[in-house]
N, C-alpha and C positions, 0 to 999 in steps of 0.2 A: 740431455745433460752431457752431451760431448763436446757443449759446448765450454764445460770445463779446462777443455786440452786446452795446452798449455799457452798458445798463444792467443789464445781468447782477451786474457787478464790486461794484456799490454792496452788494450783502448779504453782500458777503467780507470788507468790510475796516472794520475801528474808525475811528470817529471821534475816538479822542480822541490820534492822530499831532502831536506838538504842531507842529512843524518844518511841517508842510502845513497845519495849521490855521489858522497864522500869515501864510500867504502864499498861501492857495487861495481869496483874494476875489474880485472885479470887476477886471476893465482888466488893468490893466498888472500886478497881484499876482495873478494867475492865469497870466498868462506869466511872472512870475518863477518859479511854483512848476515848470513846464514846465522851461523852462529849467537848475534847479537839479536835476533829474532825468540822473542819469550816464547811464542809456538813451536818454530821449530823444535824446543826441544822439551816439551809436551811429553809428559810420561805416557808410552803407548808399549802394548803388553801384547802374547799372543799366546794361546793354549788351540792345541788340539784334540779334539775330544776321542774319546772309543769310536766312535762309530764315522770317525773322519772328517767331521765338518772342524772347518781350523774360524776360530773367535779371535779374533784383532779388536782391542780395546782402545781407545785415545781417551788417556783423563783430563777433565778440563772444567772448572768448576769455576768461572764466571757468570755463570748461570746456573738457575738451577732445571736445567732442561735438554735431553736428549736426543743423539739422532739413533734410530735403529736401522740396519740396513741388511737386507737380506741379498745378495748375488749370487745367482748360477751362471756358471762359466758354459753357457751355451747362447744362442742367437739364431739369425739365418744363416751363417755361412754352416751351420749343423744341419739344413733340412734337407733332405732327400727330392732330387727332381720330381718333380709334382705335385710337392708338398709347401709348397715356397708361400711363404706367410703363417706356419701356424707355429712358429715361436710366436710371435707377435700375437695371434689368436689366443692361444693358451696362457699370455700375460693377461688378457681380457678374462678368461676364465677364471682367472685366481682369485678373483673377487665373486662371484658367483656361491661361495661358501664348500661347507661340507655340510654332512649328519650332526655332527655337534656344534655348529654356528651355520644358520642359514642366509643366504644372500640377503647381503647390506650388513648383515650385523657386525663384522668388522669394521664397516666403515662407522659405522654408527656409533661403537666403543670408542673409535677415534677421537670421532667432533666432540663426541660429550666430555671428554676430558681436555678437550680447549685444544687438540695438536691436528696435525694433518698427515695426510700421506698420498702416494700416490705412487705410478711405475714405468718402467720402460724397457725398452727392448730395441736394443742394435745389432749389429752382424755377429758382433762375439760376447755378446752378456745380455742378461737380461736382469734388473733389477728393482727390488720394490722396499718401500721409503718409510718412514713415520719419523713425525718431528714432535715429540711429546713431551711434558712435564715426567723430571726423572722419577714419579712416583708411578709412573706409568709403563715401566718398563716390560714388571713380568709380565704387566696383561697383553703387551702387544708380542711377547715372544712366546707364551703358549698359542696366542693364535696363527704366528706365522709357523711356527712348530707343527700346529693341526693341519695348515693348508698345504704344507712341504709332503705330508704322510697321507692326508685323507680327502684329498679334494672331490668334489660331488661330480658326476659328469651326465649331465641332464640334459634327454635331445631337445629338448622344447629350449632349454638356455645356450646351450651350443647353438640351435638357429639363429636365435637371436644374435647373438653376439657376431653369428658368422655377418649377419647381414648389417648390426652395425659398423664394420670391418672394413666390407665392404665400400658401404658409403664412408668411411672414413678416406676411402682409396680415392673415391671420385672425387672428395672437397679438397685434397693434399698434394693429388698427382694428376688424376684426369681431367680439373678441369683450374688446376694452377699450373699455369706455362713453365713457368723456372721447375717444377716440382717434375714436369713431365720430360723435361730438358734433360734434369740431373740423373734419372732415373733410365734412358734413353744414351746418356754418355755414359754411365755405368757399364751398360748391356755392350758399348761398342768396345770401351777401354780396354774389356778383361774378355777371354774366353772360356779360359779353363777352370779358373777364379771363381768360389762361390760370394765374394764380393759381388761379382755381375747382377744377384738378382736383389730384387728390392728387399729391404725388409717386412714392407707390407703384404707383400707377396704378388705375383701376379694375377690378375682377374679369374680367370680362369683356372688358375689354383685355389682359388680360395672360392669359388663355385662349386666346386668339387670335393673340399674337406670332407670328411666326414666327426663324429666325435671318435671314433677308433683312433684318427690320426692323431688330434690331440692327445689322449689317453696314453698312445702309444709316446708320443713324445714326451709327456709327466712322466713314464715309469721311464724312460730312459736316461731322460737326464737331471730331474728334480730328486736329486737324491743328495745327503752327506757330502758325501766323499767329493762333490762337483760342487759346492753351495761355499761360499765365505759370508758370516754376519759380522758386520762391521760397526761397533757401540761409541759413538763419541760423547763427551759431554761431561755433567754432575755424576760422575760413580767410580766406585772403587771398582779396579779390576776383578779384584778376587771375590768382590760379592759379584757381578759381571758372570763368572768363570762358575761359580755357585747356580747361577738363575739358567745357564745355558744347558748345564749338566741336567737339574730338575725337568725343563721345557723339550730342548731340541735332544738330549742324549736316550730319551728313549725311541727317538727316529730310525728305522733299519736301515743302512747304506744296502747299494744298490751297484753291483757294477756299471759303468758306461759304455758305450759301444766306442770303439777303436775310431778315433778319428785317422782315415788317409790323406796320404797328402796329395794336395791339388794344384800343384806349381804351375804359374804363368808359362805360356812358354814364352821363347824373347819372340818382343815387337820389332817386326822389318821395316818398319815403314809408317808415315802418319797414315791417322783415320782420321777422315773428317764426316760430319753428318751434319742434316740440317731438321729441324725439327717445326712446322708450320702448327700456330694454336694462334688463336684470339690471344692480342696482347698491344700494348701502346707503344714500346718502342722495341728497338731490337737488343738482343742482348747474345754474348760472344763469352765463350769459356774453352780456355785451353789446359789441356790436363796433362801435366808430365808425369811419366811414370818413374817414382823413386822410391831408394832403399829406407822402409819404418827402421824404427830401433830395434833392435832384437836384445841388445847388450850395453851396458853401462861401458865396457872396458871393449867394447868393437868400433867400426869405423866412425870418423867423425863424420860423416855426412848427413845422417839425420839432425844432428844438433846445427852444423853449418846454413841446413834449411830453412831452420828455426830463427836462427838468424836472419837469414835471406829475406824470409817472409814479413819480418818484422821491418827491418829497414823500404821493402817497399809500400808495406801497409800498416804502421803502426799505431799511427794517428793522419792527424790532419795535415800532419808534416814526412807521411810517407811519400817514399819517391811516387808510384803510382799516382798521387792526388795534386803533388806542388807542379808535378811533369805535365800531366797527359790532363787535368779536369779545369785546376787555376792558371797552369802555364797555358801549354799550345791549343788546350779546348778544345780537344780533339775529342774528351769522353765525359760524359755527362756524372758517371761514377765509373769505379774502378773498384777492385780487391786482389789480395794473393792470399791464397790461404795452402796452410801444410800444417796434418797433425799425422804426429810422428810416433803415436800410440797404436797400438792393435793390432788384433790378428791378421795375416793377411798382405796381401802388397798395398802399396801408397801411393795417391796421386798428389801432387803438389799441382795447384792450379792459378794461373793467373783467370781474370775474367773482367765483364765491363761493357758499359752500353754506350755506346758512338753518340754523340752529341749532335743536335740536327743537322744535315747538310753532308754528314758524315760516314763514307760507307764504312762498313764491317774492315774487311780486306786492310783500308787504312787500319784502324784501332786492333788489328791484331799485328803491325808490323810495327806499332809505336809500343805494345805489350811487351813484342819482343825486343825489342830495344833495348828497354829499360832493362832488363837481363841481361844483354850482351855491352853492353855499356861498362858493368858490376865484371863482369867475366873479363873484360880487354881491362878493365880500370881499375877494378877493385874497392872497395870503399875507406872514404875518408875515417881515421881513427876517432877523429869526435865526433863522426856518425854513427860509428859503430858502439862506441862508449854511450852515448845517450841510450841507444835502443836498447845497453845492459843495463843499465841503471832501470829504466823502465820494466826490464824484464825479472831481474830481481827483487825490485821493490814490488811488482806486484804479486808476486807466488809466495812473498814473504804476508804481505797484507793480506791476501785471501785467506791466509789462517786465523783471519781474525771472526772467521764466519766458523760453526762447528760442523754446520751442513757441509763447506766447502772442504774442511780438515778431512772428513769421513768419504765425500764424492775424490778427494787425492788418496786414498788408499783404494778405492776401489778402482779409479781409469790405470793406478801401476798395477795390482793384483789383474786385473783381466786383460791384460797388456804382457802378461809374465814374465814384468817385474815382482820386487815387492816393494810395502808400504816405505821399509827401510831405505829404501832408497831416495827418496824423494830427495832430502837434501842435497846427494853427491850428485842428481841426475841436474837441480838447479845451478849449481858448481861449475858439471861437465858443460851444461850450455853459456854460463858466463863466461869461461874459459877458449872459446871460440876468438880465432885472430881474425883479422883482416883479410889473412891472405886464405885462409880454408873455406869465409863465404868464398871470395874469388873463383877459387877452386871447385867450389860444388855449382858453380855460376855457368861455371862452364862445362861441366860435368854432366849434368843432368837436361839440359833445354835444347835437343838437335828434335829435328825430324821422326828420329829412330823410335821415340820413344811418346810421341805426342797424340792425343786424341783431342781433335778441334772441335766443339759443336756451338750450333747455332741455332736461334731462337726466331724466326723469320715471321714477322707479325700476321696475322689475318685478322681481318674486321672486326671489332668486337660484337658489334652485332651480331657475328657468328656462334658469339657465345651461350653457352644455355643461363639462363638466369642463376644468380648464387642463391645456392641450398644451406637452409641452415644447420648447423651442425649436426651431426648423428646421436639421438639419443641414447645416452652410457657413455658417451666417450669422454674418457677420463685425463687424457693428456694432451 
């Protein structure tokens, strides 16, 4: 679901909404277009309870159906060396049950009332879902209430899980090239950074779990005071505020352990790597390292990015695709991606697979191009106008989903933002000139800062046969 950041939404939605096209400019007509959106201004509510968990409500009652969202503001970049993977283990476990509901019987309470659910877990949050009829509300919040306080920790289902885990590593990372790429540029990009290790964990971490560790990591971070529930949909707040108090307020908070900080230190110099796996063609990814958001009212350069990334990958008409794939056919595909949310440092990366006949070496000096081009030249103002229009018509539209309303309160809350913000944060990225892409164009893409990796085919027949999926795995 990070796939939600913010520049995801630009390759779903048309440009040519005349109603946003009209009013998705600069200043004050990007807040109009804001503004003129019936969701954006969605009654949303928020109560802190006694025992610290904070309840964020969005009313919305075109439906008559629910999302509930449960988030702990922890991940991998929380786990302790050695320990690397069992955030993501311990999300597997959360379905395994307690003493008062045994494994499955949550899921089972689900399907029969017609809704779904499911979870996940990234570097800095870990989250789990239900999309139910709003008459199903309390039943799913006493029992996410029960597995917050009393979750079962059974070695016979800890194996299990440990080793569907596992195999989930082989089908995702070890024996998917791009997956083993990306996971392998991570490990070179960062040093000090607990970004660098996977969130699946390394093999050999997750070999070694034991259920202590889990154990240990529910009581340290599954607690209140770390947790936001996020309610969108058919319901009054204040009955909301009522069902939360009954369910999750007889939960004990827990203190958390002191996160330190783990500062990059600065990059001297490029890193490049090359990474050899069974695959069909070759594939190139260069990662700049750049400043996330930290603050609504700080630099513009994360929102500049945002920009950046859009003008070269927006659609069919990014620079990246009309240049380097329809133009000089130099690359078979292309992308640039930057998300400007989350814990941690940021990579903005171009990437792309050279088109027959075509080495690597070429297709990363035409990647680079196309960013210093933007950096000497800057971009044309009805290019940069279209790419707002597209960017605010779709973060305006995505709220027309209640799943996507309640997943935008939780990527700012675990980003620390808040939900409140959402509007002025769409605003601050309309708001982006001409000349500050330019500016971050050239700011951000030297040497100093760059990690190159490479995807360098071997035989497929070198490959092991594809495995089918690991049974339990649920995402």
């Amino acid at each position: 679901w990070r796939t939600l950041v913010f520049m995801l939404v630009l390759a779903l939605v048309a440009v040519s909404n005349a109603s946003f096209a009209r009013s998705a400019g600069t200043g004050a007509s990007v807040n109009a277009a804001v503004a003129r959106s019936g969701a954006a201004t969605a009654a949303t509510f928020e109560r802190t309870l006694p025992n610290g968990l904070r309840v964020v409500v969005r009313e919305d009652h075109r439906s008559p159906v629910v999302v509930h969202i449960v988030m702990y503001r922890v991940g991998s970049m929380d786990e302790r060396s050695g320990r690397t993977g069992v955030a993501h283990l311990l999300e597997h476990l959360m379905f395994k049950g307690t003493p008062s509901h045994p494994a499955g019987e949550f899921s089972r309470i689900v399907a029969a009332m017609g809704g779904r659910e499911n979870a996940f877990t990234s570097r800095d949050q870990t989250v789990y879902f239900q999309h139910i009829p709003a008459r199903g509300l309390e039943t799913v919040m006493r029992l996410e209430a029960d597995r917050m306080a009393n979750l079962s920790f059974d070695e016979e289902a800890f194996s299990r899980e440990a080793r569907v885990v596992m195999e989930e590593r082989r089908l995702r990372v070890e024996d998917e090239p791009h997956g083993l790429l990306h996971e392998t540029l991570m490990a070179q990009a960062f040093i000090a950074s607990p970004v660098r290790t996977p969130v699946i964990g390394w093999m050999s971490d997750l070999e070694s779990l034991t259920v202590d560790d889990a154990r240990a990591f529910y009581s340290d971070w599954y607690t209140p005071g770390n947790a936001l529930v996020v309610v969108a949909g058919d319901v009054e707040a204040d009955d909301v505020f009522t069902l939360a108090e009954r369910t999750y307020g007889g939960v004990a908070d827990r203190p958390v352990p002191v996160r330190r900080p783990q500062a990059e230190p600065q990059q001297r110099g490029a890193r490049r790597l090359a990474v050899a796996a069974p695959a069909e063609t070759p594939h190139l990814v260069l990662a700049f390292k750049a400043p996330r958001l930290e603050s609504l009212d700080g630099p513009v350069d994360p929102f500049a990015l945002a920009m950046l990334a859009a003008v070269l990958d927006a659609d069919e008409n990014g620079r990246l695709t009309r240049e380097l794939v329809r133009g000089s056919r130099i690359a078979s595909a292309v992308g640039a991606d930057w998300d400007f949310l989350g814990r941690g440092p940021g990579l903005f990366t171009l990437s792309g697979r050279p088109a027959p006949g075509i080495e690597v070496d070429e297709l990363e000096r035409a990647l680079r191009e196309q960013v210093a081009r933007i950096a000497r030249d800057g971009v044309e103002p009805s290019e940069l106008e279209r790419i707002r229009t597209q960017y605010v018509a779709g973060r305006i539209y995505q709220r027309d989903s209640i799943f996507s309303q309640a997943m935008e309160i939780i990527s700012l809350e675990a980003a620390g933002l808040s939900w409140s913000d959402a509007d002025a944060l769409i605003e601050r990225v309309g708001a982006v000139t001409a000349e500050e892409v330019r500016e971050a164009a050239a700011r951000h893409f030297g040497d100093e800062g760059l990690t190159a990796a490479r995807l360098e085919p071997l035989p497929l027949d070198q490959a092991r046969p594809p495995a089918p999926p690991p049974p339990g795995l649920r995402h």
